[in-house]
C-alpha positions as CSV (number, residue, x, y, z in Angstrom):
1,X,-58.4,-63.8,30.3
2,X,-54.6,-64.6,30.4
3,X,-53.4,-67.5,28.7
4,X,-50.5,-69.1,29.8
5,X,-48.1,-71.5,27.5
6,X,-47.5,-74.7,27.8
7,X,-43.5,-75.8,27.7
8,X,-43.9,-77.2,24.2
9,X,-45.3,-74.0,23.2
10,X,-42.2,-72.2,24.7
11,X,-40.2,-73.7,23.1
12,X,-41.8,-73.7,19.6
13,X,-41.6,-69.7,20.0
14,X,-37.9,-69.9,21.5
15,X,-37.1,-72.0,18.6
16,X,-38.6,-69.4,15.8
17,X,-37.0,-66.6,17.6
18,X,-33.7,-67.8,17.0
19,X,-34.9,-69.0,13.0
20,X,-35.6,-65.4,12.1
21,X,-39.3,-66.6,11.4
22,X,-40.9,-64.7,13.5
23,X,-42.0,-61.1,12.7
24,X,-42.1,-58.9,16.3
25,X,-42.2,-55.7,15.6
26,X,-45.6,-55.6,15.7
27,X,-46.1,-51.9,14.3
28,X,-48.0,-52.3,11.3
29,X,-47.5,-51.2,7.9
30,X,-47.1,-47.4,9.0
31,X,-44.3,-48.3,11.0
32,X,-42.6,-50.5,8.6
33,X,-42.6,-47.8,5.9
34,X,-41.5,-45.0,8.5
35,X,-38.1,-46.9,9.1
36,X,-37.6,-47.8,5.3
37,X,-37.5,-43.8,4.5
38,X,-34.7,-42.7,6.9
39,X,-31.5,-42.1,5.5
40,X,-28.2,-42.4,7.8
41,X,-25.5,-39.9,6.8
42,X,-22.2,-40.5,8.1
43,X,-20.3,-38.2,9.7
44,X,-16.4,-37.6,10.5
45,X,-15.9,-35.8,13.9
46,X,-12.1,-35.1,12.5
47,X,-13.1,-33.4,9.2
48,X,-14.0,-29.6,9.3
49,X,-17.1,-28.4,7.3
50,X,-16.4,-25.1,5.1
51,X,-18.1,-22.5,5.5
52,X,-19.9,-21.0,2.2
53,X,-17.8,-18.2,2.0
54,X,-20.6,-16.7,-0.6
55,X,-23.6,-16.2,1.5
56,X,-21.9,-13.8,3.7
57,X,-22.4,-10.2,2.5
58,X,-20.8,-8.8,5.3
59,X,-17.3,-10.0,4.1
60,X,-17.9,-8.2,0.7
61,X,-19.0,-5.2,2.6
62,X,-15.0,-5.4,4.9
63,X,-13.3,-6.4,1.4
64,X,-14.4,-3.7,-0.6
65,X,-13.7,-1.0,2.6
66,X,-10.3,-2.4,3.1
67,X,-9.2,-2.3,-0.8
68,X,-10.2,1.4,-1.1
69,X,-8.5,2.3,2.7
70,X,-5.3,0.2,1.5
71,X,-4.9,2.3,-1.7
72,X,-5.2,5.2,0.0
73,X,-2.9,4.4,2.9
74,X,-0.2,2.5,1.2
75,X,-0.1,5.3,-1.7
76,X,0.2,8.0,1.1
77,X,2.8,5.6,2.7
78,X,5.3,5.0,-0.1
79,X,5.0,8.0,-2.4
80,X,3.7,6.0,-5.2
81,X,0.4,5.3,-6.9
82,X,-0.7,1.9,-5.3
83,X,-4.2,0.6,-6.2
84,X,-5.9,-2.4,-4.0
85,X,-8.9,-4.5,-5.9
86,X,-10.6,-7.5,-3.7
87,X,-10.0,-9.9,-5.9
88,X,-11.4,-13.6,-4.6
89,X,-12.6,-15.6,-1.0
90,X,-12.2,-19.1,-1.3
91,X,-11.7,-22.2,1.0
92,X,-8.6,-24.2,0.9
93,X,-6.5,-26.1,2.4
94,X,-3.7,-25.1,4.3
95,X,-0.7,-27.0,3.2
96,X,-2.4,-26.7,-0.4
97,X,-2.6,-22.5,0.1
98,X,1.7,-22.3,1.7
99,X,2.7,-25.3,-1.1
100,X,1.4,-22.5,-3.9
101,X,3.3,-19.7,-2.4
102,X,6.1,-18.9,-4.9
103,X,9.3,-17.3,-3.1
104,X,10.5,-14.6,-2.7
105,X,7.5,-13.8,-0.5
106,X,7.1,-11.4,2.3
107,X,4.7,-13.8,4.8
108,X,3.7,-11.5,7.9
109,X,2.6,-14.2,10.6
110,X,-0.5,-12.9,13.0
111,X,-2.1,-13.6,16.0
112,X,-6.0,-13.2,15.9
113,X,-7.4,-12.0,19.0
114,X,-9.5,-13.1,21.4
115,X,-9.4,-16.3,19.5
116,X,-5.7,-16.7,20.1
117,X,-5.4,-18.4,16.5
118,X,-2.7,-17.7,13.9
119,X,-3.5,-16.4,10.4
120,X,-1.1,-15.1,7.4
121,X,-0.5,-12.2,5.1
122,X,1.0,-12.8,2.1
123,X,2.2,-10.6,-0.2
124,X,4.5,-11.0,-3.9
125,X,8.3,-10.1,-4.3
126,X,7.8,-9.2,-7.1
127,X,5.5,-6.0,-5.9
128,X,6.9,-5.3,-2.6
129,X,10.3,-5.0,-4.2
130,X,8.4,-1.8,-6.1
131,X,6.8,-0.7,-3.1
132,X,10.2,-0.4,-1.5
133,X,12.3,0.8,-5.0
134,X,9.5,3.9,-4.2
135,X,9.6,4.0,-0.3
136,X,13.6,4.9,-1.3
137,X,12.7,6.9,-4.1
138,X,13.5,4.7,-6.9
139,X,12.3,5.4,-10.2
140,X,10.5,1.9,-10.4
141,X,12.0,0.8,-13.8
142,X,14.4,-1.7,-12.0
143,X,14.2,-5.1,-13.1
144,X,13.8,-7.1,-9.9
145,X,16.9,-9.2,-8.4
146,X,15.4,-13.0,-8.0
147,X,16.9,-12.8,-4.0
148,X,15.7,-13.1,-0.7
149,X,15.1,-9.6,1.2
150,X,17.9,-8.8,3.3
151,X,17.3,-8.1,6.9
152,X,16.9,-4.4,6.5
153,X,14.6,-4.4,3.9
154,X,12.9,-6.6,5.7
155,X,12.4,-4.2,8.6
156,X,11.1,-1.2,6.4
157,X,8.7,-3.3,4.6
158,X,7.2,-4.3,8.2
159,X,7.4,-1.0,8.9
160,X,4.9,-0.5,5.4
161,X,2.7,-3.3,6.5
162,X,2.1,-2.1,9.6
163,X,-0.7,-0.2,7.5
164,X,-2.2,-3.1,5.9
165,X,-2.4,-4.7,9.6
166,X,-3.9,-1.4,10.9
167,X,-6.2,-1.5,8.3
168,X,-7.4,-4.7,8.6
169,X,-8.1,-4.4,12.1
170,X,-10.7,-1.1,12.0
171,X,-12.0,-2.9,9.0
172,X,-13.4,-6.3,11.1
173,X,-13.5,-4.4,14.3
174,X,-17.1,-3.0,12.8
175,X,-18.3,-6.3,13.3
176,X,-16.6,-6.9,16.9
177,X,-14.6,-4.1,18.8
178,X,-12.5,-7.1,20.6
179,X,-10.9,-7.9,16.6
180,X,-7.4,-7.6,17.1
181,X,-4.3,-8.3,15.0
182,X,-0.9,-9.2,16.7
183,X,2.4,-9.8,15.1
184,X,4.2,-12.8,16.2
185,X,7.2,-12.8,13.6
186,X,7.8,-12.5,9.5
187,X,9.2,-15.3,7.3
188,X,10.0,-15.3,3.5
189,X,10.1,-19.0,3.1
190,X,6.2,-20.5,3.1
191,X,7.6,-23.8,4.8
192,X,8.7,-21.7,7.6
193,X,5.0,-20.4,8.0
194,X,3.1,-23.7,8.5
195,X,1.5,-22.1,11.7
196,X,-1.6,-23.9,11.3
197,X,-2.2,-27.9,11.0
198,X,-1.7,-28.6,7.2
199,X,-4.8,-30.4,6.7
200,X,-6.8,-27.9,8.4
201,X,-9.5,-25.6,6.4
202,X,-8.7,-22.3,6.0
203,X,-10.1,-19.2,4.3
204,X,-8.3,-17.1,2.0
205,X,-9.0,-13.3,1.0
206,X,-6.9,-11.9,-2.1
207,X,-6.4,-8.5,-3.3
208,X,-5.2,-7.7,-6.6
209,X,-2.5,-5.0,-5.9
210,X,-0.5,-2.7,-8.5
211,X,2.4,-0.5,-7.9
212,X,3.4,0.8,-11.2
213,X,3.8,-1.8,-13.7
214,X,4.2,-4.2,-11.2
215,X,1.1,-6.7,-10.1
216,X,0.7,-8.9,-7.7
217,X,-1.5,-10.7,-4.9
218,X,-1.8,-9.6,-1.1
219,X,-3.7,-12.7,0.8
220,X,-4.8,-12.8,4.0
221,X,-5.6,-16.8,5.3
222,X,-7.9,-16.7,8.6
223,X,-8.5,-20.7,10.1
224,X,-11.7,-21.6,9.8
225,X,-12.8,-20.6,13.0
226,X,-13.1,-16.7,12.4
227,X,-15.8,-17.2,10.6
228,X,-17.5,-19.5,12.9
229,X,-16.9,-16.6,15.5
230,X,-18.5,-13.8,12.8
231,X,-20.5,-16.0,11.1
232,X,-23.7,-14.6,12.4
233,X,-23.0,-10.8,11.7
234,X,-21.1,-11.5,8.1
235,X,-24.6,-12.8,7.2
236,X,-26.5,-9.7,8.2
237,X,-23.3,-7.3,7.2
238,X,-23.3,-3.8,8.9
239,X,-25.1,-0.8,7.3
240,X,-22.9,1.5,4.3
241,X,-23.1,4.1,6.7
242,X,-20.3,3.1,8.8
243,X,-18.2,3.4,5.9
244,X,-18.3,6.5,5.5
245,X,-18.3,7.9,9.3
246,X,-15.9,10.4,11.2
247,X,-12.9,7.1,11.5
248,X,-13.0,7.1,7.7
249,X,-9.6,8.0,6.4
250,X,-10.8,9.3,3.5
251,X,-12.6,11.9,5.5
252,X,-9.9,12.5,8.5
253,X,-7.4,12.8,5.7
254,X,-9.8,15.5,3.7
255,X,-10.0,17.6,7.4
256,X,-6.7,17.4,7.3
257,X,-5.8,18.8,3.6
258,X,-8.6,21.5,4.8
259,X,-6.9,22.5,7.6
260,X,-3.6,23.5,5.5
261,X,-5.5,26.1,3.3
262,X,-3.9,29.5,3.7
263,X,-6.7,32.2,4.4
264,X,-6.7,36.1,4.3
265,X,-7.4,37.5,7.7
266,X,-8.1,41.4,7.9
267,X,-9.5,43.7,10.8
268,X,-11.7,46.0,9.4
269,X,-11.0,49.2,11.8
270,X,-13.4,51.1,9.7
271,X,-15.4,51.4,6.7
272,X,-16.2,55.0,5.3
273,X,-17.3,56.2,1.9
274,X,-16.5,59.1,-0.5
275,X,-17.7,60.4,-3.4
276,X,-15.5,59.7,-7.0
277,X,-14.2,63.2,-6.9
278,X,-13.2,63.1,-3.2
279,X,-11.2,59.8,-4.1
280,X,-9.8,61.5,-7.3
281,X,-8.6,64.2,-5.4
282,X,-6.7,62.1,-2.2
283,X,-3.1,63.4,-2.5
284,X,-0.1,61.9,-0.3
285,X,-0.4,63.4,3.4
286,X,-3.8,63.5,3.2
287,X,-5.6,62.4,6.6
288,X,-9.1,60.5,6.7
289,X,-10.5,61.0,9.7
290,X,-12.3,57.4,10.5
291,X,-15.7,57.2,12.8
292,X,-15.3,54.4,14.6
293,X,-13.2,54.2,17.8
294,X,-10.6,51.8,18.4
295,X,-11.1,51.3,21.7
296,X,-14.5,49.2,21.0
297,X,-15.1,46.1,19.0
298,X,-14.2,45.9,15.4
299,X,-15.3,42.8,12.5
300,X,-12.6,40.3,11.6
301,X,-12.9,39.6,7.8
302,X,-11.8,36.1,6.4
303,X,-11.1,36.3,2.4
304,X,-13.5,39.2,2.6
305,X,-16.4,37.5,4.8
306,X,-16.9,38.5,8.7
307,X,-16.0,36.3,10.6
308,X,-15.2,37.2,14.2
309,X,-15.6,40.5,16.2
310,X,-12.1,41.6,18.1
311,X,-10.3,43.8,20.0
312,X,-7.0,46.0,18.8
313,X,-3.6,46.1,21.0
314,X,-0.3,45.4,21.1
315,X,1.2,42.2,22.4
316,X,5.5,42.1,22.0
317,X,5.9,45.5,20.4
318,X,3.7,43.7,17.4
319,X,0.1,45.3,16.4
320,X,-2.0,42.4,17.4
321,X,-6.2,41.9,17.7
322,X,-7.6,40.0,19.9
323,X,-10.9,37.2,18.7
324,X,-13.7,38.5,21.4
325,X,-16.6,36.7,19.9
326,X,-17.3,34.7,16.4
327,X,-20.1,36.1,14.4
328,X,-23.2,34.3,13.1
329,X,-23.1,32.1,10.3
330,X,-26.1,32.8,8.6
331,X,-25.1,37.0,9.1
């Protein structure tokens, strides 16, 4: 049965309403407790959260690939012994990361694609000016001149970097073929380079790079948001065995050292045999008549193996023999 208030009563509860007095949550002990335990964290829309650079295997995986490919490449590229170690992947800040950039400094400023954001690579004077002392054909004992790079030397060392950026690209393109480097300009001031907002969180990979006697730092920065795009497949990695496929350098570079090795090529017209005393008594003029017609197939020998199967002739007035079939290889 409803009961209904009378007006005294309505305003009694009216009254304890406004006193506080009166308890209406009406949800029990349960309840109460329930509310006491959550916890309200607050959050800043404006602040970026860093990404644990650690728990991503698949960034070891690219480091270590590009440092071996970089030694290789730059060492083929300037005619001097140049090794590349991965060194360390920290967050940062980015005004913190350009205010600790010491000049002179070569600063190569790139576009990441598709994300359209900027990122740096940053390498010392003090090593590029031995990485150019050997691109001219310096000895490398020079002490270096504390100056800026001039124009022109400016030009040749993009022209050396153009390596780095190459091999940068293949090495993050095994997590996405879209990975693109772009070069928007170079700078050898670091004020000059503030590309990115200075408070923003960026990533930094450094290489520990010798020329010589010369050491130094290469550092690439990424913003934050490459590895938000990557995040996914730098925590799975890729498997070892792209590292070592047909693209490797390593491997396209031993094809092409292969492919430079001299062999001995001979047609074998014929093959007879003699006894010793027939051999021992072979005087100049002597004919040996020889059983096999050169009109049909003969073997093609390389360093004493056949080979191939060809035909003799004459092409230009030169004694020539033409491939008509390759041999087995297990023959």
């Amino acid at each position: 049965m409803t009961q209904i208030l009378s007006a005294d009563e309505i305003d009694a509860l009216m009254a304890g309403l406004d006193e506080g007095s009166l308890d209406v949550g009406g949800g029990g002990d349960e309840e109460s407790s329930a509310k006491e335990e959550k916890k309200v964290t607050s959050f800043f829309f404006g602040q970026k959260t860093a990404i644990r650079v650690g728990a991503l295997p698949g960034l070891d995986l690219i480091n270590e690939h590009l440092a071996s490919q970089l030694s290789f490449k730059l060492t083929q590229k300037v005619g001097r012994e140049v090794h590349v170690q991965p060194k360390t992947t920290t967050n940062q800040i980015f005004g913190r990361f350009l205010h600790g950039l010491d000049p002179p400094i070569f600063i190569n400023i790139l576009r990441v694609e598709p994300s359209q954001s900027m990122s740096l690579l940053a390498i010392d004077g003090e090593v590029m000016y031995h990485i150019l002392e050997g691109f001219f054909g310096g000895s490398g004992d020079s002490e270096r001149p504390f100056r800026n790079f001039s124009p022109f030397e400016m030009k040749v060392i993009d022209r050396i970097m153009d390596v780095t950026r190459e091999q940068i690209e293949l090495s993050w393109k095994k997590l996405d073929n879209s990975f693109k480097l772009v070069q928007t300009r170079w700078e050898n001031q670091p004020q000059f380079a503030a590309v990115m907002p200075l408070d923003e969180t960026v990533f930094l990979i450094s290489f520990a790079i010798e020329v010589g006697d010369a050491e130094g730092t290469l550092t690439i920065c990424y913003p934050s948001v490459i590895l938000e795009l990557f995040k996914q497949q730098l925590k799975v990695g890729f498997q070892q065995k792209d590292l070592v496929e047909g693209s490797s350098a390593w491997i396209d570079s031993l094809y092409h050292q292969l492919g430079q090795v001299t062999l001995a090529v001979s047609p074998v017209v014929s093959k007879e045999r003699m006894s010793v005393k027939e051999m021992l008594d072979l005087h100049v003029g002597d004919v040996l008549t020889l059983s096999h017609d050169l009109s049909e197939e003969m073997e093609v020998e390389v360093e004493g193996k056949p080979k191939f199967m060809g035909m003799a002739g004459v092409v230009d007035g030169k004694r020539a023999i033409r491939i008509t079939r390759a041999l087995p290889i297990d023959r």
